[in-house]
N, C-alpha and C positions, 0 to 999 in steps of 0.2 A: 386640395384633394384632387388628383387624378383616379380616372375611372377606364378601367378596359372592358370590352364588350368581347367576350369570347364566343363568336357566332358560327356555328355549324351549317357549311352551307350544301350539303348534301353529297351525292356519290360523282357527279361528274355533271349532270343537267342542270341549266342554270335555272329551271323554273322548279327545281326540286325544293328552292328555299322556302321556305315557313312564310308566312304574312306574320309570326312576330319575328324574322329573323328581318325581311324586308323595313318591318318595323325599325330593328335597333339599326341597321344601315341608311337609317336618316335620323339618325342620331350621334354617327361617328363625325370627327373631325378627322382624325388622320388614323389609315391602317396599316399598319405594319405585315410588312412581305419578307421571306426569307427567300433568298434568290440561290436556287437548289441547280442554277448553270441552264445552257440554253436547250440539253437533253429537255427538263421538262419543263422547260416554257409554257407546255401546256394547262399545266398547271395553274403557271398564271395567267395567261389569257382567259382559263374561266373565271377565276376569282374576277378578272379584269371587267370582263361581258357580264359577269353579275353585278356589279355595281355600276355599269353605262346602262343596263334593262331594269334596275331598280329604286335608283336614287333618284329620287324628286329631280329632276332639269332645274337648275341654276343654285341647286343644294351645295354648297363649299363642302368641300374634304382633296384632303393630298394623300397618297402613295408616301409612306420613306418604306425604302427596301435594304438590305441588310444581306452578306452571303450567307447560307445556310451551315452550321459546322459539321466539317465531313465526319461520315460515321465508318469504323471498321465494321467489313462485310463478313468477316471471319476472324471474329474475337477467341482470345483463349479464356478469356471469360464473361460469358455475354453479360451479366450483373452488369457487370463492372465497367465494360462498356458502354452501356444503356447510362448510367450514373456519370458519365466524363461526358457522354454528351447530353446530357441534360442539362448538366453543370454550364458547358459548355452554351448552351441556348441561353440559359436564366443570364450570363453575363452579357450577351446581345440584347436580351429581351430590356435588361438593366439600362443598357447606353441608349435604346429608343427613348424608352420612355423618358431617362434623363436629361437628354439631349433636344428630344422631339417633338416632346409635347409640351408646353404652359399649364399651367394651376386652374383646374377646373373644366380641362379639355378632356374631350373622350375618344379614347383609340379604341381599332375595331381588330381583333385577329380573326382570320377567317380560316376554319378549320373544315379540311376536307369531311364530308360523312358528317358524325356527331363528334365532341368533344369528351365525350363516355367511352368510348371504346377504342383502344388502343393508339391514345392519345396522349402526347404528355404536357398541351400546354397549360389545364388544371393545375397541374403538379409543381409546375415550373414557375411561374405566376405564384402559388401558394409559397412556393420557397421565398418569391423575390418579398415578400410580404414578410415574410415571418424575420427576416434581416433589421428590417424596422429602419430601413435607411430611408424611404419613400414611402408616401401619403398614397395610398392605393386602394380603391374600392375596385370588387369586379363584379360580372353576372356573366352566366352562360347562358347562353341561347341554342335549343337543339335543333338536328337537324338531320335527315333521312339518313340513315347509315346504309353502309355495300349491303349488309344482312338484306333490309328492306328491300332494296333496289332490286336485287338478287332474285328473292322470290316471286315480287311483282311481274318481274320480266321472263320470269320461267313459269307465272302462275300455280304457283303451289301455294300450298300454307308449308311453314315450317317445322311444324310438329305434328306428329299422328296423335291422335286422339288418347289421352289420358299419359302421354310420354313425354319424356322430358327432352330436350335441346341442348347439345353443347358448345360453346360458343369457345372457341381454343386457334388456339396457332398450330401449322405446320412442324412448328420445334416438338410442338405437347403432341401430336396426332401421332408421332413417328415409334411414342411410347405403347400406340396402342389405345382402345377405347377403353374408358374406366369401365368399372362393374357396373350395370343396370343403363349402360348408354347406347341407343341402340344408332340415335342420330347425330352429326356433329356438322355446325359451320366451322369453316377454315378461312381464318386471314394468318396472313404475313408469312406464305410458304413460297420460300424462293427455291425449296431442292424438287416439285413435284411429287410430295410427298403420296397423294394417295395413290401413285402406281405401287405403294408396298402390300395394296388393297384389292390390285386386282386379280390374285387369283381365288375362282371360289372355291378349289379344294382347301386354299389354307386360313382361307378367312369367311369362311360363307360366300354369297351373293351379293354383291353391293350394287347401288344406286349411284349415281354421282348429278347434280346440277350444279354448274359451272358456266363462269363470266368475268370478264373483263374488260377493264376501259366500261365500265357500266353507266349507262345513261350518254355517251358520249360517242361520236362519229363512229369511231374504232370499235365500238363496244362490239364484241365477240361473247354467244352466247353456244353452249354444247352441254346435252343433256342425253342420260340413257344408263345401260347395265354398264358397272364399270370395265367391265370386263371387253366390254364393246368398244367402248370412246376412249380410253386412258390412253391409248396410244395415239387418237385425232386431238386429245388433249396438249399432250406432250407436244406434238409436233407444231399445230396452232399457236401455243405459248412463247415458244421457241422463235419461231419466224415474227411474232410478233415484237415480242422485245427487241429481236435482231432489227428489225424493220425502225423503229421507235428510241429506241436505246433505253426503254423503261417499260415494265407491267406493275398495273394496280390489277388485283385480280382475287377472288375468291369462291368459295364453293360450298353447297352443301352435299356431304356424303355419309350413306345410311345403309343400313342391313336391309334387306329386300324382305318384306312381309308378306309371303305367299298365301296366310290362312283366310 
């Protein structure tokens, strides 16, 4: 039996990790990396630095890394593209394991944020399992997600009292806020969606707290009426990705409750 440890290692700070994620990181033998090219390297230099700041000294474990499979940025059908590469991972994640590890060894994946949200190596793992081709146990381990980070670093709570929270994409926000929603967090908006937010004749008053690179060097943080910042928004964003060649970045934005 091989065992994968799917560990959440939080939003971008390497001490954001959990004492039990620290825990199952001295318990991997080898972790598996998808090397997403040297744009973001950064990415793994922290996975990297979390495991040189956490692993017992003279603890054995190896690195195998792996290219990551490219994803279309503008699919004619997102489904379906999400589904090829997923497909596309579970065949990698396949060849580590069958290649990489020995009988009885534990590999580690380390998953940016938590493994719950908008995450697919659950999913993927589940699939390589249910093939029945390999002897597979796994466990996740959680771990501070962008949401968390977000609000700590802007000091808010995320919800007003007795109201609910929505936790969506950019693709879903572009639809509009459901009935009865008055707040919503935003990941994975590459079009800058809530400038469609800022004006208050057509959409009320809104709020926006916004960040990215969170918890990390770059981490840029901007808060206020949106109506105010959407456009220091946009322009920050912009130079920053151009700057980096990559944004991890997310937001909360909310109807402004004047009473």
């Amino acid at each position: 039996m091989k065992k994968i440890l799917i560990i959440g290692i939080g939003a971008g700070d390497p001490d954001y990790i959990t004492a039990q994620g620290i825990k199952a990181l001295n318990q991997v033998d080898v972790f598996f990396l998808m090397d997403k090219g040297r744009i973001k390297g950064k990415l793994r230099d922290v996975r990297e630095e979390i495991c040189r700041r956490h692993i017992v000294p003279g603890r054995p474990h190896r690195f195998v890394e792996a290219p990551s499979p490219p994803r279309d940025l503008k699919p004619a059908d997102y489904r379906a593209s999400v589904d090829e590469l997923n497909e596309a991972k579970q065949a990698v994640f396949a060849a580590m394991i069958a290649d990489e590890m020995k009988d009885g060894e534990t590999a580690g994946i380390l998953v940016w944020g938590d493994p719950m949200l908008y995450d697919s190596t659950i999913r993927n793992i589940d699939a390589l399992i249910a093939t029945g081709r390999q002897a597979i146990d796994y466990e996740v381990i959680p771990g501070i997600t962008a949401v968390q980070a977000l609000a700590a670093r802007h000091r808010i709570p995320l919800n007003r009292i007795a109201e609910p929270v929505l936790l969506t994409t950019g693709r879903r926000l572009a639809e509009g806020f459901p009935d009865g929603i008055t707040s919503a967090v935003v990941l994975l908006d590459g079009e800058d969606t809530f400038e469609r937010f800022a004006d208050p004749q057509l959409h009320g008053e809104m709020e926006i707290y916004w960040g990215a690179y969170l918890g990390t060097p770059d981490e840029i943080l901007i808060s206020g009426r949106l109506k105010d910042v959407a456009s220091e928004i946009h322009r920050r964003r912009a130079e920053a990705r151009q700057r980096n060649g990559w944004i991890m970045d997310t937001y909360l934005i909310r109807k402004v409750n004047d009473d």
